[in-house]
ROSE-147671 format. One record per residue: x, y, z of N, C-alpha, C, CB in turn; residue number from 0; residue in three letters. Coordinates in steps of 0.1 Angstrom, whole numbers. Glycine has a CB too. Layout:
N
+--------+---------+-------+---------+----------+-------+--------+---------+-------+---------+----------+-------+-----+------+
| n_east | n_north |  n_up | ca_east | ca_north | ca_up | c_east | c_north |  c_up | cb_east | cb_north | cb_up |  nr | rest |
+--------+---------+-------+---------+----------+-------+--------+---------+-------+---------+----------+-------+-----+------+
|      X |       Y |     Z |       X |        Y |     Z |      X |       Y |     Z |       X |        Y |     Z | NUM |  Ala |
...
+--------+---------+-------+---------+----------+-------+--------+---------+-------+---------+----------+-------+-----+------+
//
This chain:
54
+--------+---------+-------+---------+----------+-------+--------+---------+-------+---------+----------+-------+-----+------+
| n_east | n_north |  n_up | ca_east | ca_north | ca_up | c_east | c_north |  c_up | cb_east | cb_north | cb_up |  nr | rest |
+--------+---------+-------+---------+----------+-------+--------+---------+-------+---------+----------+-------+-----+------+
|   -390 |    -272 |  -168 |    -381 |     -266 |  -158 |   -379 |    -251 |  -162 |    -368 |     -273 |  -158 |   0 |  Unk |
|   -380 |    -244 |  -153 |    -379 |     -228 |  -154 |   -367 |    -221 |  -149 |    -390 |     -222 |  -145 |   1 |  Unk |
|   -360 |    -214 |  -158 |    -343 |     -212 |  -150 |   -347 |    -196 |  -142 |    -325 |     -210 |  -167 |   2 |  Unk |
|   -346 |    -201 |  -133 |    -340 |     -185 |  -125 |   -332 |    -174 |  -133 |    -327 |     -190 |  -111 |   3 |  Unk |
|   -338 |    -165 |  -127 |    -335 |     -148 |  -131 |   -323 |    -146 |  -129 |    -341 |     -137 |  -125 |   4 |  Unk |
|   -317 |    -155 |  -115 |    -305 |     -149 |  -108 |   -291 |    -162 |  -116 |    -308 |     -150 |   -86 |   5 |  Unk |
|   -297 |    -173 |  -122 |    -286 |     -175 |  -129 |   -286 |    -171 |  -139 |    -283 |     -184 |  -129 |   6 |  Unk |
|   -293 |    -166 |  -152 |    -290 |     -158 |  -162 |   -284 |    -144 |  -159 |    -301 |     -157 |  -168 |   7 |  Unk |
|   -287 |    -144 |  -148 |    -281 |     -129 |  -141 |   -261 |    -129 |  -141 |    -288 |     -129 |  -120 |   8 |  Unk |
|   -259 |    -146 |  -134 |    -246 |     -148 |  -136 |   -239 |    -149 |  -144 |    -244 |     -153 |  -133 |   9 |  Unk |
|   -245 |    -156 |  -153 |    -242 |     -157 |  -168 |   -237 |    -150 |  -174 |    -250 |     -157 |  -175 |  10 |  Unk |
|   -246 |    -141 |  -179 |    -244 |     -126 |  -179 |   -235 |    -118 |  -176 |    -251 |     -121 |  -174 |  11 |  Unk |
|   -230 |    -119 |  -163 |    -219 |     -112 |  -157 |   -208 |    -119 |  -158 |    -221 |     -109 |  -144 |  12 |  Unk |
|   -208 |    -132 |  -160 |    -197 |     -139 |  -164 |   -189 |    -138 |  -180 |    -202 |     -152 |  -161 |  13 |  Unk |
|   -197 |    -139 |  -189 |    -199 |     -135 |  -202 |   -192 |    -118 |  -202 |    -217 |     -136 |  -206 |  14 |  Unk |
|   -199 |    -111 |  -195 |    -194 |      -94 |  -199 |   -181 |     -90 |  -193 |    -206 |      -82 |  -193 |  15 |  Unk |
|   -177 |    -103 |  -180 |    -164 |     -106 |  -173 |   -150 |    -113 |  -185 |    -168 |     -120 |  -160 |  16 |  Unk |
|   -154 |    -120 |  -186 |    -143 |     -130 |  -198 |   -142 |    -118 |  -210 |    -153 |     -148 |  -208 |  17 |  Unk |
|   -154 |    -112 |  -216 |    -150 |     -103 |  -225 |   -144 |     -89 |  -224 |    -158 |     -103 |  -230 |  18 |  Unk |
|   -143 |     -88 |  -211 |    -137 |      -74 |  -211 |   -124 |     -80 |  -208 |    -144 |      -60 |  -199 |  19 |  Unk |
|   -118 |     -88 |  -203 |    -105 |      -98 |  -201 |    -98 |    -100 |  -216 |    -108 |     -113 |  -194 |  20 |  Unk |
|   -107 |    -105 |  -218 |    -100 |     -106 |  -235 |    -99 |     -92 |  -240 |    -112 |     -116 |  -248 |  21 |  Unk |
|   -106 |     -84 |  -237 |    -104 |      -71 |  -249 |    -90 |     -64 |  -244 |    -118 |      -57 |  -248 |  22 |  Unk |
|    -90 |     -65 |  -229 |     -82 |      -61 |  -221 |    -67 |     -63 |  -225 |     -86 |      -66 |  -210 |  23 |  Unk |
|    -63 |     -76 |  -224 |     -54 |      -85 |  -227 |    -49 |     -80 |  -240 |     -60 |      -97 |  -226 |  24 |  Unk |
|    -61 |     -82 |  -255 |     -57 |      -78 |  -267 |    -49 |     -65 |  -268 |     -68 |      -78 |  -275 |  25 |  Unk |
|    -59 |     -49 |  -258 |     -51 |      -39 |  -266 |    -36 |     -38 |  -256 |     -61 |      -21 |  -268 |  26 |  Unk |
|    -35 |     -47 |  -246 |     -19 |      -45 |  -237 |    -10 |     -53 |  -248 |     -18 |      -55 |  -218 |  27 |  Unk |
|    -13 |     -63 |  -256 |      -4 |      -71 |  -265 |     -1 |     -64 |  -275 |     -10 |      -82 |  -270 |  28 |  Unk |
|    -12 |     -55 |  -283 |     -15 |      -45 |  -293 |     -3 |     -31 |  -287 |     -34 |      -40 |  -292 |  29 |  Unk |
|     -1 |     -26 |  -278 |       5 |      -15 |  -275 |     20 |     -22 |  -274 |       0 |       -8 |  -261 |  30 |  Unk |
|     23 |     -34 |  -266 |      35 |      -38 |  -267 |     38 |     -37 |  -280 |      37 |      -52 |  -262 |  31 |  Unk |
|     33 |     -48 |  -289 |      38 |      -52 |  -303 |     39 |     -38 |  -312 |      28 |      -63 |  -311 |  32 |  Unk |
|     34 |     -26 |  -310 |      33 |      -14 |  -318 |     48 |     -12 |  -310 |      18 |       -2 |  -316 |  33 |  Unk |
|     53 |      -9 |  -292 |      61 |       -3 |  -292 |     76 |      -8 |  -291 |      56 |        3 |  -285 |  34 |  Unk |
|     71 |     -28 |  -299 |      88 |      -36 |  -299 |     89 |     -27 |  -313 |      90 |      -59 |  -301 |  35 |  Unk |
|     75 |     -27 |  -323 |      81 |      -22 |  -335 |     88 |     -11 |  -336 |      73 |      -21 |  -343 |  36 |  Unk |
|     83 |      -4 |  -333 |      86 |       12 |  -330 |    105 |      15 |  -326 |      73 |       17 |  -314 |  37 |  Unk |
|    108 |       6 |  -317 |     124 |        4 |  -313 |    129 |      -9 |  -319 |     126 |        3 |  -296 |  38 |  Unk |
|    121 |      -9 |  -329 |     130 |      -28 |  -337 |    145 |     -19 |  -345 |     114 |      -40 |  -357 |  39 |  Unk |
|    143 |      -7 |  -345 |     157 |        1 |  -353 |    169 |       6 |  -348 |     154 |       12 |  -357 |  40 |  Unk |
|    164 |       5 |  -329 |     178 |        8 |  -324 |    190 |       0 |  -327 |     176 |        9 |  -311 |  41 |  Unk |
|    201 |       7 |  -325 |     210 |       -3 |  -324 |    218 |      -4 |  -315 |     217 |       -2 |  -332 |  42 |  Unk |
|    220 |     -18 |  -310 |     225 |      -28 |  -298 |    238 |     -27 |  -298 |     221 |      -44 |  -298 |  43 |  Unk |
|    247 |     -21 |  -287 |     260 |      -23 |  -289 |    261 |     -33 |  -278 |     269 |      -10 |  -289 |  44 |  Unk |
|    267 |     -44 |  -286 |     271 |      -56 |  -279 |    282 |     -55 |  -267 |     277 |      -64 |  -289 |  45 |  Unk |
|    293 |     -46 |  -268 |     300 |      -40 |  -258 |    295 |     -40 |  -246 |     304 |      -28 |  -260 |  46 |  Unk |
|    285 |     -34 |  -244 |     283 |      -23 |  -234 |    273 |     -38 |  -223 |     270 |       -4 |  -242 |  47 |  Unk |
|    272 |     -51 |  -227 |     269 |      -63 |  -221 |    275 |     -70 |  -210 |     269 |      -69 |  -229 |  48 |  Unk |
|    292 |     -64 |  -211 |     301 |      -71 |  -207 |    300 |     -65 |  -192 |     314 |      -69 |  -216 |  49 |  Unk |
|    309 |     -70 |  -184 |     311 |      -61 |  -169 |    324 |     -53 |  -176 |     316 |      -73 |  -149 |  50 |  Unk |
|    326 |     -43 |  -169 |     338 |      -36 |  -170 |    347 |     -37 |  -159 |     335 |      -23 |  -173 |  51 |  Unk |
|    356 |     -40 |  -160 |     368 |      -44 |  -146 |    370 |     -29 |  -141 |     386 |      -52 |  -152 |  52 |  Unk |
|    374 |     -33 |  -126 |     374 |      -19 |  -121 |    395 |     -16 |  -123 |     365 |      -19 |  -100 |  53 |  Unk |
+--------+---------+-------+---------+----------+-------+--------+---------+-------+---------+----------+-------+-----+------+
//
């Protein structure tokens, strides 16, 4: 049995599809996690959570 050109073709494009998704995915997780760290020092005033009555 002889496989067609045009499904290794898909393959192919399926393969270079999933991996640019994954790379994709990694450096958006990679920029978050650099920029929770980056503000892990602020400080939270719990106050300012509340409603303030008019």
């Amino acid at each position: 049995m002889e496989s067609s050109k045009l499904d290794e073709t898909k393959l192919l494009l399926l393969i270079g599809l999933l991996i640019s998704i994954l790379i994709a995915v990694t450096v958006l997780s990679c920029i978050a996690w650099f920029n929770d760290i980056r503000h892990s020092t602020d400080s939270i005033d719990a106050q300012s959570c509340y409603k303030k009555m008019p």
